[in-house]
N, C-alpha and C positions, 0 to 999 in steps of 0.2 A: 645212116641216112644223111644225103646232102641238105644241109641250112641255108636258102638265100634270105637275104632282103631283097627286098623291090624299094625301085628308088624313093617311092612315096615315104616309105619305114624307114631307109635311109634320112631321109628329110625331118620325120617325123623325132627322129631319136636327135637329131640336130637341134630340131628348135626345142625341146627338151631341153639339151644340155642349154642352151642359151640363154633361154627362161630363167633356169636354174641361176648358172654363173650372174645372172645382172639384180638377182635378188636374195642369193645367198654367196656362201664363203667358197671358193671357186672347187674345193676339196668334194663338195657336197655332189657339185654336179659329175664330177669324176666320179664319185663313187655311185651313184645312179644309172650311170655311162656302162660302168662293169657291173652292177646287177643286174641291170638288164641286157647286158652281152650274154651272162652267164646263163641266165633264163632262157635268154633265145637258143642257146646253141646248146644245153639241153635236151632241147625239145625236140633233137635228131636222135637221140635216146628210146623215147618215149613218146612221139606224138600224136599219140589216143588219152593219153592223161587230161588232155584240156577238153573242154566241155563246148558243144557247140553253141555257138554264138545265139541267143534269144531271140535279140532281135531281127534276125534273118531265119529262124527256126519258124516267126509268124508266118511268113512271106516264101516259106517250103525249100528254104535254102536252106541244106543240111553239111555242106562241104567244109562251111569255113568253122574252126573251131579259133577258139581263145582259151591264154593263160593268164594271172595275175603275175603282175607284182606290182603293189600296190601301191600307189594308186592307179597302176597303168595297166590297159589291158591290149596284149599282145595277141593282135587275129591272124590268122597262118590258114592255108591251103597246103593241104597234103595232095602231090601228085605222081604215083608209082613209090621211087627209092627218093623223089626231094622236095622239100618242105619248103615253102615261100610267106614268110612272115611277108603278109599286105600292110600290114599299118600299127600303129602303138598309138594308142588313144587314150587320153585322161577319160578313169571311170567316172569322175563325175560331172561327166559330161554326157551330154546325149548323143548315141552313137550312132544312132540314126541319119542325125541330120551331119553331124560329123563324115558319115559317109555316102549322104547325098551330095553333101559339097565337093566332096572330093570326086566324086563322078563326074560334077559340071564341071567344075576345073578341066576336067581330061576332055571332056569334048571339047570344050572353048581353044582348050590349045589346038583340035585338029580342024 
């Protein structure tokens, strides 16, 4: 199975690393960088293993599934033979609204 990111997830693992590097030792973020490379691209493997998303499971969205690694949680759409990581989200955050922002963001820009 083919693994994309979407530019959002692209972004998303960016400002990660960046977070990281300006508040720890630059090594930390790089190894963060390749655990979650690794996890992602995985998930072409196996990706029924992740558990669908809860909080779109309310709301009768059952398409997008999540994996951890923790503390981040990587939301992916399976569609045919290729897999689309949408976004990596700190779990302790609300993802909700994490991803209501990021919806208005995308209109605003069109």
């Amino acid at each position: 199975m083919n693994v994309y990111l979407t530019i959002d997830a692209e972004l998303d693992i960016e400002e990660i690393c960046n977070y990281i590097e300006e508040h720890d030792p630059p090594e930390a973020a790089e190894h963060i960088f390749l655990r979650l490379k690794t996890t992602i691209l995985s998930l072409g493997k196996a990706p029924q293993r992740g558990r669908i998303v809860p909080e779109l499971k309310r709301i009768n969205t059952y398409e997008y599934r999540e994996v951890f690694y923790k503390p981040y949680r990587i939301v992916y759409l399976q569609q045919d033979k290729n897999l689309y990581v949408i976004g990596i989200f700190d779990g302790r955050r609300d993802l909700q609204e994490l991803l209501q922002a990021r919806v208005l963001r995308r209109i605003q820009k069109t």
